[in-house]
N, C-alpha and C positions, 0 to 999 in steps of 0.2 A: 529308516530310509535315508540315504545319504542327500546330501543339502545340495538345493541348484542355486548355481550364482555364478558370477565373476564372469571372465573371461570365456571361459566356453560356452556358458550360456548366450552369449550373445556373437557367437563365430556362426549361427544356420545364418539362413536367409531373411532379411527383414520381408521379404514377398512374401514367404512361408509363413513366418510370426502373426502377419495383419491378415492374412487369406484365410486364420482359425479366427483370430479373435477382435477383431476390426477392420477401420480401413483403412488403407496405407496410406503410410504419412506420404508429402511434400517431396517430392525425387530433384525439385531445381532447387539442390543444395548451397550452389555458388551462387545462383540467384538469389537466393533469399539471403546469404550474407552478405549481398554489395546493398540489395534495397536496406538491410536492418542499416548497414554501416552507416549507406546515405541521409535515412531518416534521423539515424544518432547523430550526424552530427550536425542537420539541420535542427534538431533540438537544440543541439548546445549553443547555435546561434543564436536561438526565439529567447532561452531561459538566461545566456549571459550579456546579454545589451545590456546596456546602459545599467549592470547588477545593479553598480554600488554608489548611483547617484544620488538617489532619493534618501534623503537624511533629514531629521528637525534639526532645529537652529543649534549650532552649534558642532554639526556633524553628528549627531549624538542618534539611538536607532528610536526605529519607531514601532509603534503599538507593543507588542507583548517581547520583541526583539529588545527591550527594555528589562526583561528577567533574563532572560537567558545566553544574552551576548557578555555580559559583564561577569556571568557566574562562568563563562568558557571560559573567558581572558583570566578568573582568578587561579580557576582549572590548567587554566597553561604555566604558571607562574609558578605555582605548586607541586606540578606532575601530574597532574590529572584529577585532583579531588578539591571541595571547597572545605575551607574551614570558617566562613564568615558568611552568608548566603545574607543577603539585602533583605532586612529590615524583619529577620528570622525567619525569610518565606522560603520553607522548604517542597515542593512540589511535585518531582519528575527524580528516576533513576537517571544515572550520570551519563549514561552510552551518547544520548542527543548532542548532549552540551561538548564531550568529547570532541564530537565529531565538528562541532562549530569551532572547537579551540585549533581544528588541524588549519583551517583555512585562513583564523590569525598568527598565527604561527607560521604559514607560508606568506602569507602579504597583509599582515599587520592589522592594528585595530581599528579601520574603517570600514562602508559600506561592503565594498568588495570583499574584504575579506572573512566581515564575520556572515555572510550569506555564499561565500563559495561554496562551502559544502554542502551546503540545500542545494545548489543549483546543478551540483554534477553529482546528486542523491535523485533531480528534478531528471536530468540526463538520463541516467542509469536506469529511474525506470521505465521510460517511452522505450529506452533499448529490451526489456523486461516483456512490454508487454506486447512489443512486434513478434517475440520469439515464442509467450504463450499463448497469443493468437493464432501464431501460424500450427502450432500445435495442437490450437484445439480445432481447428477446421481444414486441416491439412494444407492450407493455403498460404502460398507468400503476398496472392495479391489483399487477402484479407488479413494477414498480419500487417500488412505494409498500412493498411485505410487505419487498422487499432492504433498503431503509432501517428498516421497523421490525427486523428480522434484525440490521442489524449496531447498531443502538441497543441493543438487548438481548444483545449480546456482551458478555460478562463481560474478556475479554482486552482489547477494545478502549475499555473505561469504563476501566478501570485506565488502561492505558498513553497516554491522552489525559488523565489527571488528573495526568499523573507528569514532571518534569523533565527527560525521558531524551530518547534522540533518536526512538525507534523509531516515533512516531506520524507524525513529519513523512517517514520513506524510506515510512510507507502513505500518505501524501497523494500525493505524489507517485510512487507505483508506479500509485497508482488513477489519478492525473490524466492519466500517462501513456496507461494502457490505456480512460483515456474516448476522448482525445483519436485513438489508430489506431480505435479503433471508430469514430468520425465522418468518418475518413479512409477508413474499407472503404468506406460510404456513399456520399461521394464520390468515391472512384474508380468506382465501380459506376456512380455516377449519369453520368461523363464516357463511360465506355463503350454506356453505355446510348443517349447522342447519336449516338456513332459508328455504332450500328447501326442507330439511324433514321433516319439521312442515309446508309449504305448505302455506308459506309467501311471496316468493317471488314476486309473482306478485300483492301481498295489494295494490302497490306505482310502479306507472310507472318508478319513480328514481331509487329503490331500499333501502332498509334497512340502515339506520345509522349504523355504524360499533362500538361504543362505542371508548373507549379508547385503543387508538394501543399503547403500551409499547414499542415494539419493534421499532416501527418507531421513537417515542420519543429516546429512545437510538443512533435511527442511528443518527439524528439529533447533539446529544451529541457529538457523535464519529466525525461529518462533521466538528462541532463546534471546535471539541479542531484540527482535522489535518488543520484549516485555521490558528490554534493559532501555531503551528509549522512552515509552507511555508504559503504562500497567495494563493499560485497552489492549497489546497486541497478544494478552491472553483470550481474551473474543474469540480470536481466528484460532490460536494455540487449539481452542476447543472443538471449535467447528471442523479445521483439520484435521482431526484426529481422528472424529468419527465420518469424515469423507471418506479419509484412508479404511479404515476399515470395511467400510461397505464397498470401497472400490475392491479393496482385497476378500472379500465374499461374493464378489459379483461376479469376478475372475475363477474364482474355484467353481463357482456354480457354469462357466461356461467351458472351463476342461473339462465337464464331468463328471465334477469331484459327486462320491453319492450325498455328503453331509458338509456344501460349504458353509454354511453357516456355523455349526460348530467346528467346524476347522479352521476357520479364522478364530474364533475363540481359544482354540487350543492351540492354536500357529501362531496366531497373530498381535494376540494382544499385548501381552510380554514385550516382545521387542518393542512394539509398539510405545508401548509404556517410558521401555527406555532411552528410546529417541526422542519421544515427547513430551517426558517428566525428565528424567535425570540427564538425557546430554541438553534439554533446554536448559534448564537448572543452572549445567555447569557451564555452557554459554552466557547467564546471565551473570551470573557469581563472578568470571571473568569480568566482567567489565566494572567492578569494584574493586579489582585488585591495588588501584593505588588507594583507594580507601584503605583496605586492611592493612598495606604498609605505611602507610603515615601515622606521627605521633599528632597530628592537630585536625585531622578531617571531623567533619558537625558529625557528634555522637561515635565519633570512636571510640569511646570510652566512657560511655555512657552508666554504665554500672559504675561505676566508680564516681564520676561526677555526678549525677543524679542520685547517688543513693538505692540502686535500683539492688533487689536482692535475686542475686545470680542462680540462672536454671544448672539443675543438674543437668552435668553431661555436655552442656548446652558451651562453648568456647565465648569468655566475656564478649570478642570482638564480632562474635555473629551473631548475641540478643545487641550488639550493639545497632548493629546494621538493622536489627528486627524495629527497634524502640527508633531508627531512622523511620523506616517504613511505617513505622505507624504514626510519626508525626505527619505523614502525605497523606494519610488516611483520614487524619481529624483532617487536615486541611481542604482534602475534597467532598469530604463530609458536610462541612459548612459551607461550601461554595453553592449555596442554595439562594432563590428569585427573596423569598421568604425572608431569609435571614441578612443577607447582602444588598438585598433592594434588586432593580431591574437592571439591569447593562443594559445603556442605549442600543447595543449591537446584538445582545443575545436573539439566540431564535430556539426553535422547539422540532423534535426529529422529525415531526410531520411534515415542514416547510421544507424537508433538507433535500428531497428527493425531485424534486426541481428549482430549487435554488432561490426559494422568494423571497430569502429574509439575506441578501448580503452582508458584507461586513466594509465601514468604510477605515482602511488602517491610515490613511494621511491624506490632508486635505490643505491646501496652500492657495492665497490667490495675494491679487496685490502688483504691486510698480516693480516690486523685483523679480516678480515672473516673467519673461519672457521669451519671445518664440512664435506668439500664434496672430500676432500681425495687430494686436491691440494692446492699448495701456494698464487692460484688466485683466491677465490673462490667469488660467487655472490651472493647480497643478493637485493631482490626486492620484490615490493605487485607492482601490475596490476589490476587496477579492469577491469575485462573481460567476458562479458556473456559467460555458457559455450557452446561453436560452435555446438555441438550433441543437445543441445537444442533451442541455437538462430537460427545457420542457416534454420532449416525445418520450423520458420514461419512467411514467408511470405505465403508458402502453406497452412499453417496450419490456417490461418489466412483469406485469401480468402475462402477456405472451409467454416469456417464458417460463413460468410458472405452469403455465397451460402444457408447455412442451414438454415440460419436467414430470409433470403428473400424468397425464396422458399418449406419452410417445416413451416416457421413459428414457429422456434425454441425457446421457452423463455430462456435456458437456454444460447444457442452463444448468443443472444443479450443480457442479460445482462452480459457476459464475453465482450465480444466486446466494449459494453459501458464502460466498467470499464475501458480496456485498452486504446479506443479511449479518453478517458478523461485526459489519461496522456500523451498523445503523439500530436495530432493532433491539441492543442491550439498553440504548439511551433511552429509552421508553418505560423502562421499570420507577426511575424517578422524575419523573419531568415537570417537579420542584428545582431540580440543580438548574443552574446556571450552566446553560451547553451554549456555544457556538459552530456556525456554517463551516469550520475550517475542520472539525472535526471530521468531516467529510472528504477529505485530502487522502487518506488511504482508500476511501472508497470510489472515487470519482475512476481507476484503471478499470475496475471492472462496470465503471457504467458502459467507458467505451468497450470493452470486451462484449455488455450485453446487445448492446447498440449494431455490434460488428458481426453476431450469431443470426441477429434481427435482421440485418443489411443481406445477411446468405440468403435468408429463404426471401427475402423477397428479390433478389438475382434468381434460385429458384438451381433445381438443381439441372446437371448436364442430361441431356435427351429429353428436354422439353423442348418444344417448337420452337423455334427460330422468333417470336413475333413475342412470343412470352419471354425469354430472354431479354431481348432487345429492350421490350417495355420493364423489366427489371431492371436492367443496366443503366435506364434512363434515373428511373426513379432511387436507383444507391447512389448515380454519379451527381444529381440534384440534392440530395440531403449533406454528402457532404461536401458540397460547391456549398450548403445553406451555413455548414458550422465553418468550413474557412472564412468565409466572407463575414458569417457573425464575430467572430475571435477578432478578423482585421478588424471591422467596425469597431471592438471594446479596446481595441489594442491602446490607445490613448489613457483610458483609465486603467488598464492596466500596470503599465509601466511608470504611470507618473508625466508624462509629455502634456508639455503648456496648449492649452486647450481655450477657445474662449468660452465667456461666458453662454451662449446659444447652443455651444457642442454641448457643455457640461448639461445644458438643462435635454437636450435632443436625447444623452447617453441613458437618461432615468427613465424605463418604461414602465414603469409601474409602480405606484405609492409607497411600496415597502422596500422600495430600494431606499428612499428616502430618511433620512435621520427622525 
């Protein structure tokens, strides 16, 4: 059976395509580009104030921007790899710290620069999830709410203002999950041909799909956030069998007599290869000035260690392996048990409404100034914002509900997104976790929060009095998270505060040290 793809696939009608196998996308195309643009670069406002003021004594960074700004800057000196890592602590693949070295490298080694590229990594993905909001509910004015939603996330204004890695494994966790949502699209769309031309049933399997671009992408995108954290194998997994059940759930509605096994025999393969080997070699890329350098940690690890060389196996890539495995002991021991308690740790339970923040700098004193007194306070908190964390656990089994019972594609693949960042940490919860780990997953709380906010707006051809009382109650929830975000906006950024704000900002004991 010759292969559907490309170009002609996608010259029918998008009316025609969504009339078989859903429901039509978003037709105010220019509209939803000037809201996305407007909301991008109102992010880029919220995420670059005041970046690269907050500094400890001596300009020097603060909390864990303490690992990871000084291994960019050795990275930039270098070419891109470390060969001295501070105090032997090896931790994280290089793609993170890369990305922190671009932004030294454009304006040097202070605040500003080594947090630029978190903060337009912070940019990039509110632009992300306006675009996979609007796609998953056809709507620009509910892409438009998911971007103001994760603008006013308290977790993700922090951790895009911060040196660390965790803003860049959410760009690309979201880039990945824009890009299979564009790939459901179009496969629907290619199948949608087949059954207009009245091929569907040729082949009990169904129709070869040709070349998926967009899946290959996502791949890319899975590829480089494993080259950031190891965590963005989580999603790497859960994606994969999205995709797959999206791509049996699509045969099964052209038609096909045996989707299920035709995704098995269609599907899996490519699969494989966009989600093993072009991830793979997406990650592999981002070690390439490792393998060219003569001095990067363990390039040469067979040789200095004494280590006795795998057949077959090229020195320089069990060297890179014996790298990876010193991140393995390292996270291995990063246990309550073994390491004692971090004042700051929490546990995945607390993460899903944000009880256990994190406090990353804290300043007061005569040389504070600003808030109209001689004591004045100067602090960053990373803290989901409360109008939006606390509502989801509710918000959260609804859609569980919808996913099981309505047989929703859209909660389940938000669900999957988020259960992929949360739910692995629960296997040891001995380690030593922290609330920021939650920084890739905090787009799809707003995503599930924005699926929540539809049904209760409620759909078109309801009464006039049910609308309106819907409309009331989404334009009130998120009047509740702007106002809340303004409210925290002070510990957010660090702005001299007095002592009564500072004590007003704590609601709850566990925010507390």
């Amino acid at each position: 059976m010759p292969a559907v793809g490309g170009a002609p696939a996608l010259q029918h009608r998008a009316e025609d395509t969504f009339a078989l196998i859903g429901r039509p996308p978003a037709t105010d195309r220019l509209r939803g580009w000037v809201v996305t643009a407007a909301l991008t670069a109102l992010a880029a406002l919220v995420r670059f104030t005041g970046l690269g003021r907050i500094t400890e004594d001596g300009g020097t960074p603060v909390f864990d921007e303490k690992h990871y700004v000084p291994q960019a800057w050795q990275m930039l000196r270098n070419g891109g790899f470390e060969d001295n890592p501070g105090y032997w602590l090896v931790v994280h693949p290089p793609l993170g710290k890369q990305l922190i070295a671009i932004g030294e490298a454009l304006f040097g080694y202070d605040g500003f620069g080594w947090r630029f590229s978190a903060a337009a990594a912070g940019v990039l993905t509110v632009f992300l999830v306006i675009r996979a909001a609007r796609r998953l509910t056809r709507s620009t004015l509910f892409g438009a709410l998911a971007g103001v939603l994760l603008i006013c996330d308290g977790l993700s204004q922090v951790q895009s203002r911060m040196g660390m890695l965790d803003a860049f494994s959410a760009v690309f966790v979201v880039a990945a999950f824009a890009t299979l949502l564009v790939d459901r699209d179009d496969v629907r769309a290619r199948m949608a041909r087949v059954v207009a031309e009245g091929r569907a049933g040729d082949d009990d399997y169904g129709p070869r799909l040709g070349v998926r671009w967009w899946r290959l992408a996502t791949g890319v995108l899975l590829g480089l956030g494993c080259a950031v954290k190891w965590s963005g194998v989580y999603w790497l997994l859960a994606f994969a069998v999205l995709m797959l059940v999206w791509d049996a759930t699509a045969r099964r509605s052209a038609g096909v007599l045996r989707p299920w096994a035709g995704t098995l025999r269609r599907d899996v393969l490519p699969a494989v290869w966009a989600f093993g080997v072009v991830a793979a070699v997406a990650y592999l890329a981002t070690w390439a000035p490792w393998f060219g350098s003569e001095t990067g940690y363990d390039r040469y690890a067979v040789e200095n260690d004494g280590l006795r060389p795998w057949p077959l196996v090229p020195e320089a890539l069990q060297g890179m392996f014996t790298y990876a495995e010193r991140v393995l002991q390292f996270h291995e021991s990063l246990t309550t048990q073994a390491q004692g308690a971090h004042p700051w740790e929490s546990k995945p339970w607390t993460w899903p409404m944000g009880l256990r923040p994190m406090l990353y700098h804290f300043e007061s004193g005569p040389q504070i100034v600003g808030c109209g007194t001689d004591d004045c306070i100067s602090s960053v908190m990373l803290i989901g914002t409360p109008a939006l964390w606390w509502p989801a656990p509710a918000v959260l089994l609804f859609g569980l509900w919808r996913a099981i019972t309505r047989m929703d594609w859209r909660w389940s693949a938000v669900l999957v997104g988020y259960g992929a960042g949360i739910l692995p940490w629960f296997v040891n919860v001995d380690r030593q976790m922290y609330f920021f780990y939650m920084t890739p997953v905090a787009p799809f709380l707003a995503l599930a929060t924005v699926l929540a906010m539809a049904e209760v707006l409620g759909r078109r051809g309801m009464t006039r009095e049910r609308r309106q009382t819907g409309l009331v109650v989404v334009g009130l929830w998120v009047g509740a998270v702007v106002a809340n975000f303004l409210w925290l906006w002070p510990i957010l950024v660090g702005a001299p505060i007095t002592q009564e704000m500072w004590e007003m900002q704590l609601w709850l004991p566990s925010w507390r040290q």
